[in-house]
C-alpha positions in Angstrom: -38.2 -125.6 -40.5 -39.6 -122.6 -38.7 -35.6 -121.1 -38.0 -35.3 -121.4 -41.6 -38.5 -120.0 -42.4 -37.4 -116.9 -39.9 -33.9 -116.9 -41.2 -35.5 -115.9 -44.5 -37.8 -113.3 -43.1 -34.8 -111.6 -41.3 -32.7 -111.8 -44.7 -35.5 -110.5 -46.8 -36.1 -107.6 -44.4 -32.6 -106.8 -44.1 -32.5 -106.7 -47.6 -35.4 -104.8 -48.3 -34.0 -102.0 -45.8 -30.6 -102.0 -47.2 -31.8 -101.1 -50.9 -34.3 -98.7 -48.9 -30.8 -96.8 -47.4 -28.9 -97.0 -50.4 -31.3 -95.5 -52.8 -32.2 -93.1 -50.3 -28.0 -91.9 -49.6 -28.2 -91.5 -53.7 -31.1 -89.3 -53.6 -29.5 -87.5 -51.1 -26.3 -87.0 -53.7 -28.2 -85.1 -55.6 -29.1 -81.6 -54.3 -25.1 -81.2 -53.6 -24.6 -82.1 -57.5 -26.6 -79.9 -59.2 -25.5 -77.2 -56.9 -28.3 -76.0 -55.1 -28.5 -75.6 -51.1 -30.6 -76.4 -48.6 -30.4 -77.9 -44.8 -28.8 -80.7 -43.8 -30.4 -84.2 -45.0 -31.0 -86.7 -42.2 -29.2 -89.9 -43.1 -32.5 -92.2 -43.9 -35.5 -89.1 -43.5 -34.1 -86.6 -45.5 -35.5 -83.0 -44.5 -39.1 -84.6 -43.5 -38.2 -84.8 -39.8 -37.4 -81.2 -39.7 -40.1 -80.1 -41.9 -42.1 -82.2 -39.3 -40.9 -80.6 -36.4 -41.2 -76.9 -37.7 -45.3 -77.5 -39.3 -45.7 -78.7 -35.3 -44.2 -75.4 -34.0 -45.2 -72.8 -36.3 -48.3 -74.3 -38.7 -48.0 -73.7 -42.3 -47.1 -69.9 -41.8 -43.1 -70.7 -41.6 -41.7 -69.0 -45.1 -38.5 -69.3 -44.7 -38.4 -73.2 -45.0 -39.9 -72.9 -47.6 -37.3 -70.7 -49.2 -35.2 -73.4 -50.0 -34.5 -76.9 -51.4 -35.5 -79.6 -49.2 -36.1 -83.3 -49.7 -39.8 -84.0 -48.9 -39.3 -87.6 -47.8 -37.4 -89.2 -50.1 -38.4 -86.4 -52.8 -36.6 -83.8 -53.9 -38.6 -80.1 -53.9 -37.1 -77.3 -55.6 -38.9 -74.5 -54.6 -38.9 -71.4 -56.9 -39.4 -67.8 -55.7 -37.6 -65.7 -58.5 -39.9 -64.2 -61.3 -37.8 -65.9 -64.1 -37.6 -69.3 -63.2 -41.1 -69.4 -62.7 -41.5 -67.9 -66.2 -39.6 -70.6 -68.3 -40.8 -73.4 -66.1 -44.5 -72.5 -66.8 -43.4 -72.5 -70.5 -42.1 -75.6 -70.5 -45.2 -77.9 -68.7 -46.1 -79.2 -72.0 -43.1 -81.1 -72.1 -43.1 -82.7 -68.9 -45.9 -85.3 -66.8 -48.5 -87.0 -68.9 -52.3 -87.7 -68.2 -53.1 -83.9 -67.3 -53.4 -82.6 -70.6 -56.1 -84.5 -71.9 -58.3 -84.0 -68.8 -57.2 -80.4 -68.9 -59.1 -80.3 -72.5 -61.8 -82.4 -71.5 -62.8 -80.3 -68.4 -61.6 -77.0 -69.8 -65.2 -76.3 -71.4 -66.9 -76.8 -68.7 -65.8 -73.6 -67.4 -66.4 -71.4 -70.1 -68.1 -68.3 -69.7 -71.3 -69.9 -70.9 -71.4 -72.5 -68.3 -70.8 -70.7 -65.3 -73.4 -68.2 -66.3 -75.9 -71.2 -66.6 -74.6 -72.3 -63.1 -75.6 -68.2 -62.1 -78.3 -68.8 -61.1 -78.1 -72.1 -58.8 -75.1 -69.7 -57.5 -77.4 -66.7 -56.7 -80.2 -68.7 -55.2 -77.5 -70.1 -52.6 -76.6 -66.4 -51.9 -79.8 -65.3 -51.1 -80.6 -67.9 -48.4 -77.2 -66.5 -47.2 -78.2 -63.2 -46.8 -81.5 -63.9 -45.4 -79.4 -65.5 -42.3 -77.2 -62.6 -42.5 -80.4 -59.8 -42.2 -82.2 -62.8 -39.3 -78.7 -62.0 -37.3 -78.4 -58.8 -37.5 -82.1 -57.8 -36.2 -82.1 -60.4 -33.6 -78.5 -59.5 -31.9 -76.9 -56.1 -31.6 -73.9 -57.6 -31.0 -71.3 -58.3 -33.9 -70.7 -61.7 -35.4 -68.4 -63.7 -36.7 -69.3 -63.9 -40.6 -66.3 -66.5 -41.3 -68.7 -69.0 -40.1 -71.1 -68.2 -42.9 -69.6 -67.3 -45.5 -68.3 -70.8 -45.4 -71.4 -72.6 -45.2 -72.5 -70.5 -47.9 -69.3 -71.8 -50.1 -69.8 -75.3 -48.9 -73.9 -75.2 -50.2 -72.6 -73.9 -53.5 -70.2 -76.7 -53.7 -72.4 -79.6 -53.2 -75.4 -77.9 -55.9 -73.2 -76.4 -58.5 -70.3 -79.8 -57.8 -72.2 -82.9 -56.7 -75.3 -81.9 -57.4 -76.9 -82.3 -54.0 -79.4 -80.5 -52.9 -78.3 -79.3 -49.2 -78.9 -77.2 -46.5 -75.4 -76.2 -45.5 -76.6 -72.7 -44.4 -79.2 -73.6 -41.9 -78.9 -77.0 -40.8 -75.8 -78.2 -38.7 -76.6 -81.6 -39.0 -76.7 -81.7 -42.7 -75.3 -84.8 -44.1 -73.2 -83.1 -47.0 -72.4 -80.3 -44.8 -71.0 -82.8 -41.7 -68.8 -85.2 -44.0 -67.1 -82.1 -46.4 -65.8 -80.5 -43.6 -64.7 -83.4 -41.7 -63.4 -84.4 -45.1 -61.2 -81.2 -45.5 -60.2 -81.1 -42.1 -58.4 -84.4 -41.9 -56.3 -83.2 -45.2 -53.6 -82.1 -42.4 -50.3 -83.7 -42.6 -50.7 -82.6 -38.7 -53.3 -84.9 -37.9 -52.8 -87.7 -40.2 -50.8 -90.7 -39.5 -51.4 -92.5 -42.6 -49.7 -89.2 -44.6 -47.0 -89.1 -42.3 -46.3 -92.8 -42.8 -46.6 -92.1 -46.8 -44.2 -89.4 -46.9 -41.6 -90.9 -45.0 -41.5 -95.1 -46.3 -43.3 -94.7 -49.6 -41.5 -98.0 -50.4 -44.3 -99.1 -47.8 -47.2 -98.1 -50.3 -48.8 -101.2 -50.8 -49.1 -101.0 -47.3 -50.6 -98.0 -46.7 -53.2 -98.7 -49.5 -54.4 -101.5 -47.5 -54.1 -99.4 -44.0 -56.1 -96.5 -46.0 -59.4 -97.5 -45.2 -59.1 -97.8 -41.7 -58.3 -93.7 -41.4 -60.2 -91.0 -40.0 -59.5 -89.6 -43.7 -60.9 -92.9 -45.4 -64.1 -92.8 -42.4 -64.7 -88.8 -43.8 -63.9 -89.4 -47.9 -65.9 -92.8 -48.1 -69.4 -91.7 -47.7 -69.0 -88.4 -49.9 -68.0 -91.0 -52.7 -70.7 -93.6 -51.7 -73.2 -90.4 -52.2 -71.4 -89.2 -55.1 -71.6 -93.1 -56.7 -75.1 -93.0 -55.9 -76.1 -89.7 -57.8 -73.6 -90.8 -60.6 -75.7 -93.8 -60.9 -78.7 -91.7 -60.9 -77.8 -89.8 -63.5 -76.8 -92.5 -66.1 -80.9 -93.7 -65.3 -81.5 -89.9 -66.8 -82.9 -88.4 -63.7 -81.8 -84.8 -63.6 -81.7 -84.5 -66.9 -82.2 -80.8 -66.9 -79.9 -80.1 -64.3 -76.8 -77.7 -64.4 -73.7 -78.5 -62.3 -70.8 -80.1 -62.9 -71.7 -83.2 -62.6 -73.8 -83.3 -65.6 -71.3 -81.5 -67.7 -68.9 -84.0 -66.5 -71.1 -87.3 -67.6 -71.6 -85.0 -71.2 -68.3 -84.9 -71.6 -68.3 -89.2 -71.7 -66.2 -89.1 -68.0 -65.6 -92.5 -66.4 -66.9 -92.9 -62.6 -63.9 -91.8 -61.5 -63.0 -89.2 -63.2 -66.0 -87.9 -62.2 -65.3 -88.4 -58.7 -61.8 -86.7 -58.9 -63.1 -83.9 -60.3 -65.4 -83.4 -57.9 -63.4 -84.2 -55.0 -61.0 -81.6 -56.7 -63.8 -79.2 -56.8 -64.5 -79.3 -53.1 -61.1 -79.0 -52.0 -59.9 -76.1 -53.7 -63.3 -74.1 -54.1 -64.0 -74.5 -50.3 -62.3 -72.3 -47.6 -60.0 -70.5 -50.3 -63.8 -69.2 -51.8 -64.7 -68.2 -48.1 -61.5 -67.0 -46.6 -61.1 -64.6 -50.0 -64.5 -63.5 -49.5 -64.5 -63.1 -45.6 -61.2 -60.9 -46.1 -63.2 -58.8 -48.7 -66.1 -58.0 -46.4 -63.4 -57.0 -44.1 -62.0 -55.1 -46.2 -65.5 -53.4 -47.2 -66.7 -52.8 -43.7 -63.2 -50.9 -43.2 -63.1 -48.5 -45.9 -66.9 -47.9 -46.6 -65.7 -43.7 -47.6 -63.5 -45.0 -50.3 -64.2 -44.2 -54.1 -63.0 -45.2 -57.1 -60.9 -42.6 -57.9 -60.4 -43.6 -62.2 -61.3 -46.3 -64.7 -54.2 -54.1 -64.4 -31.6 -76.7 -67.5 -33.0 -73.5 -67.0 -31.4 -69.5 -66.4 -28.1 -72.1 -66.0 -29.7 -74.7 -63.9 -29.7 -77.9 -64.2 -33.0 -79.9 -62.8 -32.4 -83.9 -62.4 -35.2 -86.1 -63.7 -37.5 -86.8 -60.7 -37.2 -83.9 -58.8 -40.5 -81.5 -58.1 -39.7 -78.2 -59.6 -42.5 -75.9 -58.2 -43.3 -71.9 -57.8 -44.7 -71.8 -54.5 -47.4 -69.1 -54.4 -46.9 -69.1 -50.1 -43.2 -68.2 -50.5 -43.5 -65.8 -53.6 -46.3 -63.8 -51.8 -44.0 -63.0 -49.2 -40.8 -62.4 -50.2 -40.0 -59.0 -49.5 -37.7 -58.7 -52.8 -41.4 -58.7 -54.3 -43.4 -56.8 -51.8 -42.8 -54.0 -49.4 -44.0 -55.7 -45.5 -45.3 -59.0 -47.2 -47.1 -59.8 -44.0 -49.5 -57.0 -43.6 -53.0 -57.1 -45.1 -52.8 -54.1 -47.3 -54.9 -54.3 -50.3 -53.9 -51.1 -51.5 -50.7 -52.6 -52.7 -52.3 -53.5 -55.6 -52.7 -50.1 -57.0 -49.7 -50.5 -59.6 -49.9 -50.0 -63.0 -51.3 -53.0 -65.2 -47.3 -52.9 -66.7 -46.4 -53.6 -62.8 -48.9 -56.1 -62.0 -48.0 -58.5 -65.2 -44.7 -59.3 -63.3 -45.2 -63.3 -61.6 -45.2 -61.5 -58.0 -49.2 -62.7 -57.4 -50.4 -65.8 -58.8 -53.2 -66.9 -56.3 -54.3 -69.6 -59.2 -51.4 -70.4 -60.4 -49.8 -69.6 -63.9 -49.0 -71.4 -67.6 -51.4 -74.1 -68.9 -52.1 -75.6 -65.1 -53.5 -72.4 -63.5 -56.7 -73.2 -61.5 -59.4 -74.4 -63.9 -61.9 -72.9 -61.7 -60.7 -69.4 -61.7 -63.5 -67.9 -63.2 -66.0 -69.8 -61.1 -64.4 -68.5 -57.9 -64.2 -65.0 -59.4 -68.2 -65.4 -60.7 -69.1 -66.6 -56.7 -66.9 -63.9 -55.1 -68.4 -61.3 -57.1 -72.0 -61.9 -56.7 -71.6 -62.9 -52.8 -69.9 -59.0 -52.4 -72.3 -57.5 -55.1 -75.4 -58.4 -53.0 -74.0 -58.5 -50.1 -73.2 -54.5 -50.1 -76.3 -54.4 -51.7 -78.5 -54.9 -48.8 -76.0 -54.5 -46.1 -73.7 -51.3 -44.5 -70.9 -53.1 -43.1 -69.0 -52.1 -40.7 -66.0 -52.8 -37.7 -66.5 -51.7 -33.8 -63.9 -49.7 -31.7 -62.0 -52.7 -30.0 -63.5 -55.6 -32.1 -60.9 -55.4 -34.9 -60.2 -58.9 -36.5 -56.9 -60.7 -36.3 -56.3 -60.8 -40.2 -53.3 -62.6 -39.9 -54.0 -65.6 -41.4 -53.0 -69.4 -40.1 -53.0 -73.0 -42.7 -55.2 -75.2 -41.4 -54.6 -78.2 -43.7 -53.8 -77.3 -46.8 -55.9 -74.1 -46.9 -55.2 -70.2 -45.7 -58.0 -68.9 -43.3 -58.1 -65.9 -40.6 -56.5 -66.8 -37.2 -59.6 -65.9 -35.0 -63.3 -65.1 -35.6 -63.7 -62.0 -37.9 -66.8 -60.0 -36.2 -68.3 -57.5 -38.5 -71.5 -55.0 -37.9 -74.5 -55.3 -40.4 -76.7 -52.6 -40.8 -80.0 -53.0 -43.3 -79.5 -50.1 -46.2 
């Protein structure tokens, strides 16, 4: 009884794997039939193993894999980098996916101009503690800091007001409950450091399995108690406590949102306004304390291809910034690159939130807290660089996110 018993087990496993292969060598057929290029496929992995293998040896900052068609897993990515593709694409993402669209007009008004003024205010508050630390640093040291480290806290305490409505202390207190699980929540978004992604990119025929394995991740120990508090306040709200409040999560539950949209959002909120907020900012102070003489000076199947149902079509905003066919020495900071006519600028070479009806919802949020964080901040400081402490500006991806390779010290002198 048990031999036939494991005599099935075998069979069924053998089975399993040998539709797994098969379905896999078709996928694999398919880059070669449309015909588009791209490295050679491992038999059963695809591309992963290399793409692997090259993350571990160069981080994120490896363009030129990302030049090209690759299957991610068993998933083929077709990455775009020229201007025209990404133009008719954009166009046509009405017509594919379902799901987004009503979200996308649910959420929408919450980030008209009307909202995030009423959020202003919460916004400026946050900056103000954050300059406070800024003016207790720069009288009690003569040395230069690094500012990276604040200007993330500060994006991090605007988060969890203005997103999930908690009222931290991100700024000043290290042990901060909000502050201690975000980051350890956006950290362990690293394909680098995560087995449970790994294992999900390269047998999601296995996902049933890795739902149930989920829980018992470093990711899961850092998400689950941001959703526990989140649940909590949700809860809270329904009871009509906060009534008054501004932040998202209010507009959210006015908008008639379900528990977990709410949480989505949120969650959506914190990963994408987080260390892209502070890194733009932190390069902007830079920036600032550089150049503090300067002035303004006066008043900005498609093309012939044929894409297979299932494949990823995507422009990837890493590759397109750095092509040199779009930008004269891609890789240097040079800000001054955007002083092209508004006729030059319209072309698809920068699209930092994205483009067509998906661009980042929170654009104008990010521009509103980047704005006021360098309008005060100038305001009350004179920023400036020391011979010899010049920042390493070239930036590295840690996790899914673009930040400065090393500390960026900067001088701050009271006007």
């Amino acid at each position: 009884m048990a031999l036939i018993i494991l005599t099935s087990i075998f069979i069924a496993i053998l089975t399993f794997s040998l539709c797994i292969i098969y379905r896999r060598q078709e996928i694999f057929k398919i880059r070669s039939k449309i015909g588009l290029k791209g490295p050679e496929t491992h038999w059963f992995w695809g591309n992963l193993k290399l793409v692997i293998k090259r993350i571990a040896a160069n981080g994120y900052n490896d363009s030129p894999t990302w030049h090209q068609e690759l299957y991610f897993g068993t998933e083929l990515d077709i990455i775009l980098s020229n201007e025209e593709d990404i133009k008719e694409v954009s166009l046509l993402q009405n017509t594919y996916a379902t799901g987004w669209k009503s979200n996308r007009t649910a959420i929408a008004p919450i980030f008209a101009a009307g909202k995030i003024k009423a959020m202003h205010e919460t916004v400026s508050s946050k900056i103000d503690t954050f300059l406070e630390i800024l003016e207790e640093k720069s009288r009690n040291s003569e040395e230069n800091f690094d500012i990276y480290e604040d200007f993330q806290r500060l994006s991090l305490d605007i988060i969890g007001k203005c997103a999930f409505a908690i009222d931290s202390d991100c700024q000043r207190d290290e042990t901060d409950v909000f502050y201690v699980q975000a980051r350890k929540f956006v950290s362990s978004v690293d394909i680098r450091k995560s087995w449970i992604l790994i294992a999900s990119f390269m047998l999601p025929e296995l996902s049933w399995i890795w739902k149930a394995l989920y829980r018992f991740t470093d990711l899961a120990a850092a998400e689950i108690p941001l959703i526990n508090g989140l649940s909590d306040i949700y809860e809270r709200r329904l009871a009509g406590e906060g009534y008054d409040s501004v932040d998202l999560l209010k507009l959210l539950l006015d908008r008639g949102m379900s528990k977990k949209e709410v949480t989505e959002n949120c969650f959506a909120f914190l990963i994408a306004g987080y260390e892209t907020s502070s890194t733009a900012m932190v390069y902007g102070a830079y920036l600032l304390a550089n150049f503090n003489a300067k002035v303004c000076q006066s008043d900005i199947t498609i093309r012939n291809q044929f894409y297979p149902k299932g494949c990823v079509v995507k422009a990837q905003p890493y590759t397109i910034h750095r092509l040199s066919s779009n930008w004269e020495n891609p890789e240097e900071f040079n800000p001054d690159r955007f002083l092209f006519s508004e006729e030059s600028l319209s072309k698809l070479r920068w699209i930092p939130f994205g483009i067509g009806p998906r661009y980042c919802i929170g654009m104008r949020f990010a521009e509103m807290e980047f704005k006021t964080t360098m309008v005060k901040l100038v305001e009350k400081f004179e920023l400036g660089i020391r011979e010899g402490e010049e920042p390493d500006l070239i930036p590295e991806c840690v996790g899914v996110i673009l930040r400065p390779k090393g500390p960026v010290r900067l001088e701050l002198k009271l006007r």
